[in-house]
Phi, psi and omega in degrees: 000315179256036145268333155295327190296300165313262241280322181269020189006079168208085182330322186293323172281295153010279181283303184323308158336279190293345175266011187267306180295354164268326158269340171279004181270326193311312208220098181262000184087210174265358178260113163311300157350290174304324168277355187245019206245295190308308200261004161240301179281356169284288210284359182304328205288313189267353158294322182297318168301279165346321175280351190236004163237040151067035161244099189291001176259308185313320170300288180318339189274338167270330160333289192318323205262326177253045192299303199319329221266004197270338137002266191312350177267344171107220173088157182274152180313307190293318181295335174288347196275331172321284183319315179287322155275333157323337195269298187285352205267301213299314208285352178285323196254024181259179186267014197260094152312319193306299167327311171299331166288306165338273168011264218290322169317276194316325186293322192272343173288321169260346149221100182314128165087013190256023182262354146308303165319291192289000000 
């Protein structure tokens, strides 16, 4: 939902999304849901809202620490490789050379010749 929401820029659905999700993360208990709500899917949620107001530094910096963990919410390989280019989308366009070398490493590694391109 709230990648429809971004794509139908409708800021109102948006903050909503994240803020139901922001109180079932506050106090998770023992629901395993609820920790995987906290420690993955809020900042997976607020990088796509950051990627979609251009800040592609912001984006890495909630990316990074839970790429391995994005896994864990489940879903299919095509819907996690969405995420998996966001990470690379994010690291091309930042203000990190370092990131940016990354980037373009992972691009060209998983797609031969697309280091002409890029």
């Amino acid at each position: 939902f709230l990648m429809a929401s971004l794509g139908a820029h409708d800021p109102q659905t948006t903050q909503e999304l994240l803020t139901t999700l922001r109180d079932a993360s506050e106090s998770p208990g023992e629901n395993c849901q609820h920790l995987l709500a906290r420690d993955v899917g809020l900042p997976l949620c607020q990088a796509l809202v950051e990627a979609e107001d251009g800040n592609p530094d912001r984006v890495l910096e909630l990316l990074l620490p839970i790429r391995y963990r994005i896994v864990q919410l489940g879903g299919s390989n095509a819907q996690r490789d969405v995420f998996n280019q966001l990470l690379i989308h994010a690291a091309l366009n930042c203000t990190s050379s370092v990131h940016k070398n990354v980037a373009r490493g992972k691009v060209s590694l998983g797609h031969p010749g697309w280091n002409a391109v890029v």
